[in-house]
C-alpha positions as CSV (number, residue, x, y, z in Angstrom):
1,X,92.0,134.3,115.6
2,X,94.6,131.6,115.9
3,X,94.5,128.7,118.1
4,X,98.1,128.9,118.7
5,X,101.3,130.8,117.1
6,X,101.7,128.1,115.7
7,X,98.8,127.9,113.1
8,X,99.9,131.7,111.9
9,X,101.1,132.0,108.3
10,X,105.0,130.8,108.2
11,X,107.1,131.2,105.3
12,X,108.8,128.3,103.7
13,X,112.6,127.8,104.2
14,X,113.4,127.1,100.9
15,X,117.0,126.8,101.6
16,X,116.0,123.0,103.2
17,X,114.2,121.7,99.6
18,X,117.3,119.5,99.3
19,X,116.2,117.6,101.9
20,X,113.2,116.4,99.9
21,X,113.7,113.2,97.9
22,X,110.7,111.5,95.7
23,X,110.3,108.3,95.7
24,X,108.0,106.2,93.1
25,X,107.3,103.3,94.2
26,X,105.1,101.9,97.7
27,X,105.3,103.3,101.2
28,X,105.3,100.7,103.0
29,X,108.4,99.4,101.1
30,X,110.4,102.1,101.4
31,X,113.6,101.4,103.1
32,X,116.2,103.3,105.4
33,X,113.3,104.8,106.6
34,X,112.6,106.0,110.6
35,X,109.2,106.8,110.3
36,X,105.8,107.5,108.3
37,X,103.1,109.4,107.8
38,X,99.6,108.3,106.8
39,X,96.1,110.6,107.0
40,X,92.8,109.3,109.2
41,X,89.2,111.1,108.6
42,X,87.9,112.0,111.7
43,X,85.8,108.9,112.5
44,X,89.3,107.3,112.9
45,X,87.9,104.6,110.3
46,X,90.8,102.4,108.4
47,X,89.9,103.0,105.2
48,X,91.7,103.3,101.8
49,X,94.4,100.7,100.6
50,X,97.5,101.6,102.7
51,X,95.9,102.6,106.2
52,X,94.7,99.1,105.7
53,X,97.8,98.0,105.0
54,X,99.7,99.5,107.9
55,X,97.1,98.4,110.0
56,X,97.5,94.4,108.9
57,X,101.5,95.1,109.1
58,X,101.6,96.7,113.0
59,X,98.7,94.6,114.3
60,X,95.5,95.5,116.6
61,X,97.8,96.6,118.7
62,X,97.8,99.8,116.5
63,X,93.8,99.8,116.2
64,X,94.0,99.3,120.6
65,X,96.4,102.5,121.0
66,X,94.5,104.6,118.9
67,X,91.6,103.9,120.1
68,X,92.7,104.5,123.4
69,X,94.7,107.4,123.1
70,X,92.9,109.5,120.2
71,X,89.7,111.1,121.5
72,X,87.6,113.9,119.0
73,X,90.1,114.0,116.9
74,X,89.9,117.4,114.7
75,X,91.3,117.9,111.0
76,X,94.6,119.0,111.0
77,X,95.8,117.3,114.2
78,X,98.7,114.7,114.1
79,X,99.9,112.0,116.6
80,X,102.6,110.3,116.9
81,X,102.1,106.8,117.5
82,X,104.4,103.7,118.3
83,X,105.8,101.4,115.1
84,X,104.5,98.9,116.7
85,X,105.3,95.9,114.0
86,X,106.2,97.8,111.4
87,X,110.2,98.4,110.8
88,X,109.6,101.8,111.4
89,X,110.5,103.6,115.0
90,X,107.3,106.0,114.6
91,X,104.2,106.3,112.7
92,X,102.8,109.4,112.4
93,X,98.6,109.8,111.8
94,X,97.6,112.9,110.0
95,X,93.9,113.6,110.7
96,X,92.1,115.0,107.4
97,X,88.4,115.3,105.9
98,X,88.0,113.3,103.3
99,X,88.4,115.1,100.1
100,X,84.5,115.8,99.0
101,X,85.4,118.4,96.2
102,X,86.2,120.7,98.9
103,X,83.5,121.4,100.5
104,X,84.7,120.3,104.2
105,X,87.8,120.5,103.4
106,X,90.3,123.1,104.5
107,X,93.7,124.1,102.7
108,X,95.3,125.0,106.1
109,X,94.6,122.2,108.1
110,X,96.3,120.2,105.2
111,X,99.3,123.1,105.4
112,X,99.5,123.0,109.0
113,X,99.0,118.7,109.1
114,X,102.2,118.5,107.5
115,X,104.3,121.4,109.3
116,X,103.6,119.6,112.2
117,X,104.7,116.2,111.5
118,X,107.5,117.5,110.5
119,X,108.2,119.5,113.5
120,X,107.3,116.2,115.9
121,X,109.6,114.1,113.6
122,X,112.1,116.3,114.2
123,X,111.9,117.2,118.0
124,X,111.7,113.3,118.3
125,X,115.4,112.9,116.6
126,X,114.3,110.8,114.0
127,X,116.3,111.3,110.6
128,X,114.1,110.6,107.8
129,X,110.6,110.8,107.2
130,X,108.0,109.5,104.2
131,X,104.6,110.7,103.5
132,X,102.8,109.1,100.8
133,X,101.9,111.6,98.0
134,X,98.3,112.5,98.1
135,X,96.3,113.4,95.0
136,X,96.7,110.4,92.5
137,X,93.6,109.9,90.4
138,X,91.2,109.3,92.9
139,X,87.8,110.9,93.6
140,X,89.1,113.9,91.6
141,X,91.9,115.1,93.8
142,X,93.4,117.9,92.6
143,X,97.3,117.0,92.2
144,X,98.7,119.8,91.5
145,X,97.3,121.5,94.6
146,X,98.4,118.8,96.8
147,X,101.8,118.9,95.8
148,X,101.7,122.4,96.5
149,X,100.2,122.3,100.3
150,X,102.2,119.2,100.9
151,X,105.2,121.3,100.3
152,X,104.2,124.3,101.7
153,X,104.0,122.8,105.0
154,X,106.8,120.4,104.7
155,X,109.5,122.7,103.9
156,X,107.3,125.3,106.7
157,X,108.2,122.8,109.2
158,X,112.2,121.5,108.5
159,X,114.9,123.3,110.0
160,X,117.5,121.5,109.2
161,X,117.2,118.5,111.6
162,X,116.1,115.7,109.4
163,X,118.1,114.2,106.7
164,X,115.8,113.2,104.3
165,X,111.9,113.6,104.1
166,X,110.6,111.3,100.9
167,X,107.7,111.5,98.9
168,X,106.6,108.3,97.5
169,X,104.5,108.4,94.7
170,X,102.5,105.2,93.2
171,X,102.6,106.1,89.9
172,X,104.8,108.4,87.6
173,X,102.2,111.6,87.1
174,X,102.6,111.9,90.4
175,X,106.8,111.7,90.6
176,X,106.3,114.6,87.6
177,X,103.5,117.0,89.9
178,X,105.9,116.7,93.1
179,X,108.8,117.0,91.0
180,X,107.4,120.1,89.4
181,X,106.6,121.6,92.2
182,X,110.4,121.2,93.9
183,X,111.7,122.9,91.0
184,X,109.5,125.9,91.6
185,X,110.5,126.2,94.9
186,X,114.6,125.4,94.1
């Protein structure tokens, strides 16, 4: 049935959406910020513009530790990694299939990805927290569904121990689905 309690349906704590901010602009650029999120397939491959990115900013160092520390992993996992070079205290890797129209890809490991980077943010003490908005124009993704599983399992997972978790979004249809979405929850 479920792997562990804590893969069971949870209800979202509404009363913590406050605590989500969007953000339109880059990640990576995103000040005040303790740590962030980023999503690996399975074959722990950097691809796609901003793992490449974090990679070149924290160094092989990062590519070393992950390869040394992550063994099979399965979607919906998350580890917490070092910052390494970045000026972040944590980076946090979100394992995911890669969106192929949704075949292989599951709704609840995306739900679950996210409650639990939250939750490991939180136990860690850290105070804010970005994930980069999934769902822009790319390969079809659907947006609006994203936005909705993103913050299912954000808002699943906050209790009131971080102060902030952003959103950034790259362009402005994205700041409107996320924004959209907050005010349906509100």
């Amino acid at each position: 049935m479920f792997k562990n309690l804590a893969d069971r349906f949870i209800p979202s704590k509404r009363q913590f959406i406050d605590q989500i901010t969007l953000y339109h602009g880059e990640i990576l650029k995103t000040g005040g910020c303790d740590a962030i999120a980023f999503f690996m397939t399975p074959s722990l491959m950097w691809q796609g513009s901003l793992n490449q990115e974090i990679l070149v900013l924290a160094g092989s160092a990062l590519d070393q530790y992950v390869l040394e520390h992550v063994e099979s992993p399965h979607p919906g996992e998350v580890f917490k990694l070092p910052g390494f070079n970045t000026p972040f205290k944590s980076l946090f890797m979100i394992i995911l299939n890669t969106w192929d129209g949704g075949v292989d890809f599951d709704d609840n490991d995306m739900i679950r990805a996210y409650r639990r980077t939250v939750l490991m943010a939180q136990e860690a003490g850290l105070k804010t927290l970005a994930f980069p908005a999934m769902g822009h124009d790319k390969r079809d993704f659907p947006h609006l569904r994203f936005a909705r599983l993103a913050l299912q399992g954000i808002t699943q997972g906050l209790d009131g121990r971080l102060n902030e978790v952003k959103i950034v979004c790259r362009d402005q249809r994205m700041v409107d689905t996320y924004s959209e979405r907050i005010q349906k929850l509100s």
